[in-house]
Each structure stands twice: as C-alpha cells, then as structure tokens.
C-alpha positions in Angstrom: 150.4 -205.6 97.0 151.5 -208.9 97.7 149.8 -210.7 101.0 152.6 -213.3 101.3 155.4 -212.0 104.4 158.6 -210.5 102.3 161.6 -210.9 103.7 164.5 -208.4 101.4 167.7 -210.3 102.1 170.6 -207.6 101.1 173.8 -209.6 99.7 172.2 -213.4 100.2 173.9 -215.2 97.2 176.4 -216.6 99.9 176.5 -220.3 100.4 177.8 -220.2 103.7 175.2 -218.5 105.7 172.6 -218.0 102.5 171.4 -222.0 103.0 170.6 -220.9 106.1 169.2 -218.4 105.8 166.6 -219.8 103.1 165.6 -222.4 105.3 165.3 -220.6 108.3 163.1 -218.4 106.8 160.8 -221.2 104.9 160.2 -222.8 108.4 158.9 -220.0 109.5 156.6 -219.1 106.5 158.7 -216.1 105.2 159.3 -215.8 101.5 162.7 -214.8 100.6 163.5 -211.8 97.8 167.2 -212.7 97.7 169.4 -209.4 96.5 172.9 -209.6 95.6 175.5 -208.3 93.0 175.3 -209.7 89.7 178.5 -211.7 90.0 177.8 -212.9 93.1 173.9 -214.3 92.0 175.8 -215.7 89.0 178.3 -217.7 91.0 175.4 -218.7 94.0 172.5 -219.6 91.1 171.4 -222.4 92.5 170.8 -220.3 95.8 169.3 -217.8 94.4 167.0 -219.9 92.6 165.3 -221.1 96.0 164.5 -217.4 96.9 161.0 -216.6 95.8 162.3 -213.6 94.1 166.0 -212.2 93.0 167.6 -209.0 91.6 170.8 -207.8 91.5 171.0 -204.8 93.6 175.0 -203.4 95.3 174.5 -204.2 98.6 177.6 -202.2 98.8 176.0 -198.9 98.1 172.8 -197.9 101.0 171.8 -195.6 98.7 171.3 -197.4 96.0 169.7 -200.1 97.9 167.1 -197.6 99.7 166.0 -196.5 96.2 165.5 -200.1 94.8 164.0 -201.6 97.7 161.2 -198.2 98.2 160.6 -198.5 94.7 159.7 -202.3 95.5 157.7 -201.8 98.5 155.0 -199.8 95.9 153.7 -203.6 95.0 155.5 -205.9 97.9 154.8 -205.6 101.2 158.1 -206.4 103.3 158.6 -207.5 106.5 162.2 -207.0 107.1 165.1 -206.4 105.6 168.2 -209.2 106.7 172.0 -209.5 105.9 175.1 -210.9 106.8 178.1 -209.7 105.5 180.1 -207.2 107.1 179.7 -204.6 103.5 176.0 -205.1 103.9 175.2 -203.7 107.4 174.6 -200.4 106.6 172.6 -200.8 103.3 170.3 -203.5 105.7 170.1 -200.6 108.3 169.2 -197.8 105.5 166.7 -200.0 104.0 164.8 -200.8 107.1 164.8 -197.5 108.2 162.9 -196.4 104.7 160.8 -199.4 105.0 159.9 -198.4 108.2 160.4 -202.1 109.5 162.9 -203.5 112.4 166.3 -203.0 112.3 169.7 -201.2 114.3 170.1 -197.4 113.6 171.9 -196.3 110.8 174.3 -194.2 113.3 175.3 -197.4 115.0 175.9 -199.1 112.4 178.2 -196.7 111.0 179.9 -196.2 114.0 180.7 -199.9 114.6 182.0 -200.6 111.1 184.5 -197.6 111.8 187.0 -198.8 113.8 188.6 -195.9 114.5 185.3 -193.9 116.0 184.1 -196.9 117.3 187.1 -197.4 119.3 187.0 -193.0 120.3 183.2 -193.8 121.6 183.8 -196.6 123.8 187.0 -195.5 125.2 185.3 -192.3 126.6 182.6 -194.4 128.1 185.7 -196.2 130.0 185.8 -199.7 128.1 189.1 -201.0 128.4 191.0 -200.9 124.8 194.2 -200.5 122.7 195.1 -197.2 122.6 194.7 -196.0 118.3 195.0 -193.2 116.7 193.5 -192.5 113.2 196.9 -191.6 110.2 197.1 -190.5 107.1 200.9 -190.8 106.6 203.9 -192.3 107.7 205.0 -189.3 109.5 201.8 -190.1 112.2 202.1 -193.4 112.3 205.8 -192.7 113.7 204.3 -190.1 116.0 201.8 -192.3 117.6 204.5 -195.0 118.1 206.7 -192.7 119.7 204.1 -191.2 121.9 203.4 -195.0 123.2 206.7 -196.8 123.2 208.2 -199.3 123.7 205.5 -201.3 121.3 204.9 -203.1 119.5 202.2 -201.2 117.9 199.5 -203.1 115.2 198.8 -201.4 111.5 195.3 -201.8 110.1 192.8 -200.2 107.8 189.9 -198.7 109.1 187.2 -200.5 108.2 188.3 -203.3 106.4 187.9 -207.1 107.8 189.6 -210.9 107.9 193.0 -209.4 108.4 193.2 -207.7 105.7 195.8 -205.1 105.4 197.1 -206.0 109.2 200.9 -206.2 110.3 202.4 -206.1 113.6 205.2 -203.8 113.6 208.3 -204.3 116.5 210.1 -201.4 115.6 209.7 -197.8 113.7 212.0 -199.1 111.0 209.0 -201.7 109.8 206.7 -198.8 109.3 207.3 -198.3 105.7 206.9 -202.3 104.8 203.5 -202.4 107.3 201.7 -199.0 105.0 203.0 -200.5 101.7 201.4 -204.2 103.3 198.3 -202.1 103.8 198.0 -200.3 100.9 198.5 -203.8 98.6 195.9 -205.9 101.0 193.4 -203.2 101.1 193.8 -202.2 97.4 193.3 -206.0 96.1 190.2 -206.1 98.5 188.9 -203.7 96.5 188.8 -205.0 93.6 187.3 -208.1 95.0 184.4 -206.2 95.7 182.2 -204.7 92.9 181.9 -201.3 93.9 184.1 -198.9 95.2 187.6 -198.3 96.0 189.4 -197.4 98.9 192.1 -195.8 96.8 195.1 -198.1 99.2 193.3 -196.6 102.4 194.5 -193.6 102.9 193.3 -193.4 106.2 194.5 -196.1 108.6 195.0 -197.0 112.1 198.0 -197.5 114.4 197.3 -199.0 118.0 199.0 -200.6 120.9 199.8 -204.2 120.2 197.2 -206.1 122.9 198.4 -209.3 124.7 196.3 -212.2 126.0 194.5 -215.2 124.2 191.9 -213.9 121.6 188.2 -214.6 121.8 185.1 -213.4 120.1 181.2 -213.5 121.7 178.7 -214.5 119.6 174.7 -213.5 120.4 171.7 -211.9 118.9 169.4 -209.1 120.2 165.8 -210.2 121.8 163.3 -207.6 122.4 165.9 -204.8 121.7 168.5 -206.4 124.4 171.8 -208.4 123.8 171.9 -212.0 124.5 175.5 -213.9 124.5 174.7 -217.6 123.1 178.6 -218.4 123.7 182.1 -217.5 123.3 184.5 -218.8 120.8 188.7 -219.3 121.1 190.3 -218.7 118.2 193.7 -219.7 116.9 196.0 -217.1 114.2 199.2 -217.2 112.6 200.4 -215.0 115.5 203.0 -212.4 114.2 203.0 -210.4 112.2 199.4 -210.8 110.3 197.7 -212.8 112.9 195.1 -214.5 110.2 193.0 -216.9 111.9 193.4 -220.6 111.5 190.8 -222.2 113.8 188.2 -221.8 116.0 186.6 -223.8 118.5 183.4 -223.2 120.6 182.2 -222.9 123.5 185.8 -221.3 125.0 187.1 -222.8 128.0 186.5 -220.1 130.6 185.8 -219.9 134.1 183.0 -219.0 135.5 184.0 -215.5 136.6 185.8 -214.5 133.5 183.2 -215.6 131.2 180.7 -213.6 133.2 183.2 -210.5 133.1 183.3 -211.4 129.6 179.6 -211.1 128.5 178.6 -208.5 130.6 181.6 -206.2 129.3 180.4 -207.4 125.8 176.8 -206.4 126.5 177.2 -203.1 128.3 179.8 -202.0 124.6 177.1 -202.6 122.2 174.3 -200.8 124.2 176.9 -197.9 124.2 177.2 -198.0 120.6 173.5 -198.4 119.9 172.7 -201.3 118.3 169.7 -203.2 119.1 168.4 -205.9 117.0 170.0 -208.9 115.0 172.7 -210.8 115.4 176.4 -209.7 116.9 179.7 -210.3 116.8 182.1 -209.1 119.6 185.7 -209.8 119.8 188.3 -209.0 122.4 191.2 -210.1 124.6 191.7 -211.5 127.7 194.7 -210.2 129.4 194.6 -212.0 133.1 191.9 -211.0 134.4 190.7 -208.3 132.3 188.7 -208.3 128.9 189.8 -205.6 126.4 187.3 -204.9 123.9 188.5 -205.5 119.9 186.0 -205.0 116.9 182.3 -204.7 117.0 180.1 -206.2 114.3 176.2 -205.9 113.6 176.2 -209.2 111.9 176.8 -213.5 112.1 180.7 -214.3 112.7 182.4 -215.4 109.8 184.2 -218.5 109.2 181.1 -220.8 110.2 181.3 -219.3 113.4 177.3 -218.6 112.8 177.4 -222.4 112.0 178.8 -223.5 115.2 176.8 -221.4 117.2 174.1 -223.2 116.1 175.1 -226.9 116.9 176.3 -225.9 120.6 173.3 -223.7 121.1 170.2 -226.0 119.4 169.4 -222.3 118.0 168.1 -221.4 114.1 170.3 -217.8 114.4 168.8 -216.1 111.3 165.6 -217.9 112.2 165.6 -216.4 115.6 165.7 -212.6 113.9 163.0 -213.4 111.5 160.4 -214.8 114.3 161.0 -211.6 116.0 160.3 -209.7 112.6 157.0 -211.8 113.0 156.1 -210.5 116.4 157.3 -213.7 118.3 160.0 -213.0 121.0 162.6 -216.2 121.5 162.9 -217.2 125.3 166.9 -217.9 125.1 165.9 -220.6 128.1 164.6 -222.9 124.8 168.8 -222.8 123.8 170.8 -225.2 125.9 174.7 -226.6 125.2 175.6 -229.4 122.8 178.9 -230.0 123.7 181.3 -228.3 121.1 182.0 -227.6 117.7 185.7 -226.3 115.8 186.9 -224.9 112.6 190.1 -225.8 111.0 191.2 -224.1 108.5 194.3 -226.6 106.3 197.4 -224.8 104.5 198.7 -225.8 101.5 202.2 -223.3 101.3 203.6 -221.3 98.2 203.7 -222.6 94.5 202.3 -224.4 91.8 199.2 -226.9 93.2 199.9 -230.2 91.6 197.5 -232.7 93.3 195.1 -232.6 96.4 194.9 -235.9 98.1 192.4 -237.9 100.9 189.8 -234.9 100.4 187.4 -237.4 99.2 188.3 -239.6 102.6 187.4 -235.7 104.8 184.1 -235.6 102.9 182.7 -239.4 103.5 183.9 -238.9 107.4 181.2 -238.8 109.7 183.1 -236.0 111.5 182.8 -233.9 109.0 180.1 -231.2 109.5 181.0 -229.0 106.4 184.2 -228.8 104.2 185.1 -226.5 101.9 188.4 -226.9 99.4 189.1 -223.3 97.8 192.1 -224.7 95.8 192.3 -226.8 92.7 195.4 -228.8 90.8 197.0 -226.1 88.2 196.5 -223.3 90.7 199.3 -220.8 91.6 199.2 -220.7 95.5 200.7 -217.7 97.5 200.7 -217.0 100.9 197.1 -216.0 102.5 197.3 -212.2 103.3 194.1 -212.6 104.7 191.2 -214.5 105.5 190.1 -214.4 101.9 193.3 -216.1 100.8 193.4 -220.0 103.0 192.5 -222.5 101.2 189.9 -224.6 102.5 188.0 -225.7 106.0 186.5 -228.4 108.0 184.0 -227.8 110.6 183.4 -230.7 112.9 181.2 -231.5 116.5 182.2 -232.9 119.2 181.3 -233.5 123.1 183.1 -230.7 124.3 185.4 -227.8 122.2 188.4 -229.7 122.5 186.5 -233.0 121.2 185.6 -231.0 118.3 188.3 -229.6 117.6 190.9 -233.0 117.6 188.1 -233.9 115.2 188.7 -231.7 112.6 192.3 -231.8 113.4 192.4 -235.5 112.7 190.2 -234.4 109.0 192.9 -232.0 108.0 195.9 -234.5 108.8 194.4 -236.6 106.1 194.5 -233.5 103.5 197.4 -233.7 101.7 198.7 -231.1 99.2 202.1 -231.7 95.8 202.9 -228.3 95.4 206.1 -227.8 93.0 208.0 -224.6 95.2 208.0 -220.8 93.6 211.1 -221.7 91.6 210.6 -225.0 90.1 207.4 -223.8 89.2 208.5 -220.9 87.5 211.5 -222.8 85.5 208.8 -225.0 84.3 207.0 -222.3 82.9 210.3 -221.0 81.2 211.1 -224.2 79.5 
C-alpha cells in the first residue's frame, strides 16, 4: 500500500475544471490518480500528465468504475473519490461507497440526475415547480398539453444537460418538430459520449413553460450541510431552445428574495439527499416566488465554478478535498470580490473564413480566460446546445454588471468572415 493520500478523480481530463482541480489538490498535499476515457486523456495529455497516476477508466459506466477502482484499492490507499461532470456523478458516488470513503448516496444521486423523479419527489414535499409529466409518444405529450392548457409547455430529455434536446412548444401543432428536435439533439449527444446510447430518448418530458428571469445557486456541502457561496443570472437565447449565452455573478437580488432564494435551494437538496460536494441549483424567479429547476451534485458548467471562485476568495474543489482530509471550511474565511461574467460570442451559419482581434481578447488585461472553439475552414451551424457555441470570455469586475460590460467589450472586438450556407456550398460545387 501506498502511504501517500490518493485522491481517484473520475473523468478529470477536462481543462476547464481539471487545472483546478490538480492544483487544488497539490496545495493541499493530495496526489491526484486522474481517470478518464481514452479519448478524452488523449485530447487533455498534458493534464493528465500532471496527475501522479492515469488510466483510462468510462466514467460513464459505475459499474465499471467500482470494479477498476476496488481492484486498485488492493495496493493504493484512497482518500476520496472526486468529479465534475454531470455523466460522472454517479460512478463518483458508486465508487465512494465501495471505497468506503466520503461521498452523496448513490440514491440521491440518481434521483437528481432524473429529472423527471426528481421533479415527482420534490413536488410531493411541496416545492414549488413546473408541472411534467414523464412520455413516451407523441400521443402523451398531446395529453399532458391538453390537460394544462393554454401553454406553452417545454420538451426535454430526461436526463440530458446544456440544452440539449430542449424546445419550447406554443402550440400542439409544434409537437411533432419539438420530439424529432429531441430525438436528433439527444441522439448526436450520444455519440459524443463514448459509451452508451440513448437510442433518440425514448422517454422524455413535457412541462409547463415557467416565466420569470432564470438564476442558478452555486455552493458546496460542509460537515454534511449546504452552504450557498452565491447566486448567478444567466442570459439564453430565449425561445424556443433557450441555450445560455452569459452569465454573470453575484445576481442582483434583494435582500429578501435572495434569502427566499437560498433557503428554498437548501431545504430541496436536503429533500433529495445529497450531502457532500459541490452543488448546482437552478430555478426561477416569478415575482416573488422561486420555482425550483434542475438539481445537480456537481461544479456549474460554463466557468460558473470559475467565477464562484473570484467573487468568493474560495479554492471549490480544494474546499471538498480538505474536508476529505478531516478539516471542516468555516464559510466566514469566504467574503465578496466584487463580480465576475461569462460571455459566450456567436459566430452564425456557414463556412468560417477568418477569425479576427482574438489575439487583441487574449493580451487584454480583462480577460480572465478565453476559449475559441472554432477555426478558419470550419463548417459552422447553429448551436443546438451548449456543446455547439463557439467560444467564451470570462472576465472580473467590481460588481456583476462591471464584469460583465467587461467581457462584453472583449467579445465586440471578436470578429468572425463567414461565407453564408449557400455561397459556401456553390463553392464546393464548382
């Protein structure tokens, strides 16, 4: 056995929370055995080469990952297991549970990454929601909107994530077009992934469409009890996909509403079970209520774990791992530093031709972190999902709005030649 502290990191290979993650860990003492698919360790390499260790393991498949990581613990000694993608929850869970080491119960982590149940379980404890109902066909997705008229009523998978899959749907005629939306998003987020299929979702939800300005809460769990760090406003596409273009942190709320806010939050993830890590909440306010959207056992996405760091003064994976270690954070350490935004830049349909002034975004001392997800040659469509923009800027500011007419300014500078769908495509006939 090993004396060194192990910490099994389940689908690491990610360089926007794995850097992180690594470092956080190294301050702290912690070696890091980074596990990820083999594609994804290929594509991260240099980030898997700071781990003290690396294998590719699915973290896709708990099963899989319980029988690798026992079969480890015969020589390693681990002190926790850690992720942060949404696919990787429950094969984190699963392993710690073998391991016998910290970590949320398997049940509640199930529960929250199905929507549908998730949604059942909080209802009956009488958190306010969107009223959903679970389909298989066409047929019940026209029952449930004729059992909640007028709508609109909101098509999604059930338990996919960034969008994917989601329409907005004014009328029972747009039914057909939102399952055959779903079926094509799902199906090519599927194959994204390097295990498993969803087969185009054959089960998926149908819910009231929910009014009011979106937010989401970020926090992490201290001696088995949820903490909110801040809240986040985020910005979509509105109808009829709603894919988020921005975010900026900490939301401008009053006093009142953002205590409503985080203690609705709290109460919903004690009724689901979870206990330990970090969390994700979002949901609406509709005047003066907060209705409750998705649950998540994990960082937020979109360098939302990034820009709760900077307003907070908090290391969020490092926070889990001292607790792994015995030590218990006293969230009094964690004070504001003004704000912090996302922006996320559009490019439009067609042939990419030439990407000018990223150069000027990068050497901008406003600039916290950029990320261009296009290149010159490349065939652009429009983003079905989260997956599908095409690059970020993440900027800090004295207060949210600071921030974010920070990285607003950045992206103005960003500017993208793209030849339109048809000229592009006579081109390639000539």
């Amino acid at each position: 056995m090993t004396s060194a502290p192990m910490l099994l990191v389940l689908g690491g290979a990610s360089h926007t929370a794995g850097q992180d993650c690594l470092r956080q860990a190294a301050r702290l003492g912690i070696e890091v055995w980074l596990t990820d698919t083999a594609r994804n360790l290929a594509a991260g390499a240099d980030l898997a080469a700071a781990a003290a260790r690396r294998s590719a393991v699915d973290f896709y498949d708990p099963a899989a990952c319980v029988a690798w990581a026992v079969r480890q613990a015969r020589n390693t000694r681990f002190l926790g297991v850690y992720g942060f993608r949404e696919f990787a929850v429950e094969s984190v869970a699963a392993t710690a549970a073998a391991l016998a080491v910290p970590g949320n119960p398997v049940p509640a982590v199930r529960l929250v990454r199905d929507k549908f149940s998730c949604r059942t379980a909080l209802a009956r404890r009488g958190f306010d929601q969107p009223a959903v109902a679970c389909c298989t066909s066409l047929a019940d997705a026209r029952a449930f909107a004729a059992a909640h008229p007028p709508g609109p009523w909101v098509v999604k998978p059930r338990s996919e994530m960034g969008s994917t899959g989601l329409s907005l749907v004014r009328s029972a005629d747009e039914m057909p077009g939102a399952l055959a939306y779903l079926a094509a998003g799902c199906s090519a987020a599927a194959r994204e992934r390097t295990a498993g299929d969803n087969g185009g979702a054959p089960e998926f939800l149908v819910e009231t469409f929910q009014r009011g300005e979106e937010y989401s809460a970020e926090g992490l769990f201290i001696a088995g009890q949820p903490h909110v760090l801040t809240i986040t406003a985020k910005q979509t596409t509105g109808a009829p996909h709603f894919i988020e273009t921005g975010h900026r942190m900490p939301a401008a709320l009053g006093t009142e509403l953002a205590r409503t806010a985080r203690t609705t939050v709290c109460d919903a993830l004690r009724a689901t079970g979870l206990c330990w890590g970090i969390f994700h909440v979002e949901f609406w306010i509709d005047g003066d209520s907060v209705v409750l959207g998705e649950l998540h056992a994990r960082p937020g996405g979109d360098y939302i774990h990034l820009m709760t760091q900077l307003v907070n003064g908090i290391e969020l994976h490092g926070a889990v791992f001292a607790q792994m270690l015995g030590r218990t954070p006293d969230p009094g350490e964690w004070r504001p530093r003004g704000g912090a935004a996302v922006q996320y830049l559009s490019a439009g349909r067609g042939t990419l031709t030439a990407v000018t002034g990223w150069d000027q975004v990068l050497a901008s001392p406003d600039c916290v972190r950029a990320e261009l997800a296009v290149r010159p040659g490349q065939r652009l469509e429009s983003a079905t999902s989260s997956a599908g923009r095409t690059g970020l800027v993440v900027s800090r500011g004295v207060s949210a709005q600071d921030a974010a007419e920070r990285a607003a300014r950045l992206v103005r500078l960003v500017r993208f030649e793209v030849a339109p769908p048809a000229a592009a495509d006579a081109e390639a006939r000539r």
